[in-house]
C-alpha positions in Angstrom: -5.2 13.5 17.2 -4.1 10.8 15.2 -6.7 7.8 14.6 -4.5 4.7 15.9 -5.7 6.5 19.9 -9.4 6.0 19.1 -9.4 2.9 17.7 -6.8 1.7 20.5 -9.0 3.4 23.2 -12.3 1.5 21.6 -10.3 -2.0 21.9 -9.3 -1.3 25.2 -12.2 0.7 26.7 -15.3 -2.2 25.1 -13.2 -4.4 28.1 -15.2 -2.0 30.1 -18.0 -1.3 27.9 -19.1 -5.1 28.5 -19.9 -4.4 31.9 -21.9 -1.7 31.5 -23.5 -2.2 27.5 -23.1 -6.1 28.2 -26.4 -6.5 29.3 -28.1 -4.4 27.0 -26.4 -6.5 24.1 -27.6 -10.2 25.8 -30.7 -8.9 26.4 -31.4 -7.8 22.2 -34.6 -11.0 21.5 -32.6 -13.9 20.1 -34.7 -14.4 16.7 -33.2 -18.5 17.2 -35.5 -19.6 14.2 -33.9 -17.3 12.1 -29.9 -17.3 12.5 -29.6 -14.7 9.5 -31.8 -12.1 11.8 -30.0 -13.1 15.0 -26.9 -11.6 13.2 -28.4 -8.9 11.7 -30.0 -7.5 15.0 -27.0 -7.7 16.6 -25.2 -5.3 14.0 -28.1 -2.9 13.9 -27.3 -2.5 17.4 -23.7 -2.1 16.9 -23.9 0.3 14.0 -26.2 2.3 15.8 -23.6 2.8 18.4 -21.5 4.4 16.0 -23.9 6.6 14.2 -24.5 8.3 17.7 -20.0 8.2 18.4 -20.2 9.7 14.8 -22.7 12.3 15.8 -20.9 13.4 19.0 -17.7 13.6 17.0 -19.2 15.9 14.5 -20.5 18.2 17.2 -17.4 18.1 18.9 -15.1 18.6 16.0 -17.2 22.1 15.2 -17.0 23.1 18.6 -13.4 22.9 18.5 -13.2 24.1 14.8 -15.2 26.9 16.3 -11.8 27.5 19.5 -9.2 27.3 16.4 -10.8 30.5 14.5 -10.2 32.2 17.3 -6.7 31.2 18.3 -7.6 28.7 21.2 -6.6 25.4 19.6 -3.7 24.4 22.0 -5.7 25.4 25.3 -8.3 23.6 24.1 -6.1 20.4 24.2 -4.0 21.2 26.9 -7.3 21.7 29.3 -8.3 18.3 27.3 -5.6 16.4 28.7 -5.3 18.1 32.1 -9.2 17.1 32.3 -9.0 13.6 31.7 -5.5 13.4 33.3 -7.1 14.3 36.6 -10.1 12.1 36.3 -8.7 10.2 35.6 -6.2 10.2 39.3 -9.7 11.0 40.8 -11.6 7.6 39.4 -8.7 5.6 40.8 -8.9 6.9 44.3 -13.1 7.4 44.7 -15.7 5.3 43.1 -17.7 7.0 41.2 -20.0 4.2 40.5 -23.0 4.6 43.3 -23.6 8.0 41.9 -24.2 7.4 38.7 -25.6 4.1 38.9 -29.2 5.4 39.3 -29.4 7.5 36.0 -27.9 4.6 34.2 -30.3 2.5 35.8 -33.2 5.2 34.1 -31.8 5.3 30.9 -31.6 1.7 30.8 -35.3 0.7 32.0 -36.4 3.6 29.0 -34.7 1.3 26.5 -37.3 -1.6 27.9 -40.1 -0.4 25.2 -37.4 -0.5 22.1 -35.8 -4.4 23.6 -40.0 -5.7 23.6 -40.6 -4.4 19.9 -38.0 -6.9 18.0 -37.6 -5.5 14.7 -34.0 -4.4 13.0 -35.4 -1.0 13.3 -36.4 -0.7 17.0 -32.9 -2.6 17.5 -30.7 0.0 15.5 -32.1 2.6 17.4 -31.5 0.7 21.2 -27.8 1.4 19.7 -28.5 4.7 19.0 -29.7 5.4 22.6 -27.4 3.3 24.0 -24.8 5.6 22.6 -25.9 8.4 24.7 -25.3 6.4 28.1 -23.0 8.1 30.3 -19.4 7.0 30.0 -16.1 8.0 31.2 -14.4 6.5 27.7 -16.8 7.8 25.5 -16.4 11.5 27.0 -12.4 10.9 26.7 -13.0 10.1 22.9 -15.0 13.1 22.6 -12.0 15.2 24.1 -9.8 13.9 21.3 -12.4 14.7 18.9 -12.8 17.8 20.1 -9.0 18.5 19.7 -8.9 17.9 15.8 -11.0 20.9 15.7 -12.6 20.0 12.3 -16.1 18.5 11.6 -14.9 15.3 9.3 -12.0 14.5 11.6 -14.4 14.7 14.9 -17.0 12.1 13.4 -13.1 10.0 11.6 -11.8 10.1 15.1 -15.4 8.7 17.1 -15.9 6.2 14.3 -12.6 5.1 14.7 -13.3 4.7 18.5 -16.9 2.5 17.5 -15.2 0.2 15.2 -12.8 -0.7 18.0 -15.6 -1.4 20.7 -16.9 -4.0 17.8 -15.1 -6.8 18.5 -16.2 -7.6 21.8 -19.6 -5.5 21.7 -20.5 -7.8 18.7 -18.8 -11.0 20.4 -21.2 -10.7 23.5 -24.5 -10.4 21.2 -23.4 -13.3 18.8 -21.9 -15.7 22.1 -23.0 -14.1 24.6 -22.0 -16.2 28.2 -20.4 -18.4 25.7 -17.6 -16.1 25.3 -14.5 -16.1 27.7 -14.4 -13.5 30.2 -11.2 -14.3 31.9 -9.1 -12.7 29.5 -11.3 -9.8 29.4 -11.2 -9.0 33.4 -7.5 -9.9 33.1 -7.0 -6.9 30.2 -9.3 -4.4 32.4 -6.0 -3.0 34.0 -5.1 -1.7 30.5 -8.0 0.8 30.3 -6.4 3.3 32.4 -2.9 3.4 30.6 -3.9 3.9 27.5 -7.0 7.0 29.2 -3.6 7.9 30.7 -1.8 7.7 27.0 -4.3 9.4 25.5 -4.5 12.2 28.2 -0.8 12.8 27.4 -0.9 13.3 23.9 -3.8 16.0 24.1 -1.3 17.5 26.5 1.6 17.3 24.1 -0.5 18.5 20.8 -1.8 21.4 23.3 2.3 22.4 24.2 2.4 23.1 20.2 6.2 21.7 19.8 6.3 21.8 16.3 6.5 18.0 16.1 4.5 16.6 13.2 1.8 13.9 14.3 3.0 14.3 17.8 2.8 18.1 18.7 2.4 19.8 15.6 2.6 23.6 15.5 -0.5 25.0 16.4 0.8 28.5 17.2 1.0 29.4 13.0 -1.0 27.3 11.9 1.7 26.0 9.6 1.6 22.7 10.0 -1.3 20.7 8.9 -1.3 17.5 11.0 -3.4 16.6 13.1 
């Protein structure tokens, strides 16, 4: 899976992110006496987001490093796609929202103890657990880090995906209800097409076409892009 879907699927997806993480990013303790730690909180947070992307992308990448020794690359891919393809037709048709609502709702109250601690270190780690909250995008992400079946290019892939959710993650802890929502609700309808895009191209890596960066051949093992 080439890098350019993660980091377009972290642009796209933090549209959705700030409804869910929002909160959890206004709520980090202002520090307003000392602008230089109101900045630095705020990336703690952020790059503690990515260490636990990175970490699933590592342990996804050896899982599907561990499907290519034994020939299963492409199905791996192909049930990828097919997977996220059909949530994502189920997600437009049922909401899933009342049913997870309460776990998220658990998780977040947890983070309460880490929010009343203020210190960069309490605050990197909020990112860290935040990470783990449940989320559709972050599970497609995974998928396409499972499917470049390599350690390094699982944790490339899910960093890829952080850095894109920076820009607005960070923008709501440094504005927060300063910053302009409009455009933000109004770029919301782009999340499923490129889950949809994304979901296609694991399908068409998985069909092993022999097209480099596209649908290289996984059959061989000949080619060596990924």
């Amino acid at each position: 899976m080439e890098l350019w879907t993660a980091l377009l699927l972290g642009v796209v997806g933090s549209l959705h992110c700030a409804g869910m993480c929002g909160p959890i990013a206004l709520a980090i303790p202002s520090h307003a006496q000392n602008s230089s730690r109101f900045v630095l909180a705020r990336v703690a947070y952020n790059l503690g987001r990515i260490l636990t992307y990175c970490v699933l992308g590592a342990s996804f990448g050896v899982i599907g490093k561990s499907f290519a020794i034994i020939g299963l690359q492409r199905w791996i891919s192909l049930s990828a796609g097919i997977l996220i393809l059909s949530a994502l037709w189920i997600s437009s048709r049922i909401s899933l929202a009342a049913r997870i609502s309460r776990p998220i709702t658990v998780i977040k109250a947890s983070l309460g103890k880490l929010l009343r601690q203020s210190t960069l270190s309490s605050t990197f780690f909020l990112g860290v657990m935040n990470g783990f909250l449940p989320c559709g995008l972050v599970y497609v992400a995974c998928a396409g880090a499972t499917a470049t079946s390599d350690l390094l290019s699982g944790i490339g892939y899910m960093a890829a995906f952080g850095l894109g959710t920076i820009p607005m993650m960070l923008g709501i802890g440094l504005f927060g209800k300063k910053l302009q929502f409009t455009l933000r609700f109004k770029l919301q309808k782009l999340v499923p097409t490129v889950v949809l895009v994304v979901g296609v191209l694991l399908i068409f890596r998985g069909l092993s076409l022999g097209i480099p960066y596209l649908s290289p051949d996984l059959v061989s093992g000949s080619c060596c892009h990924r």
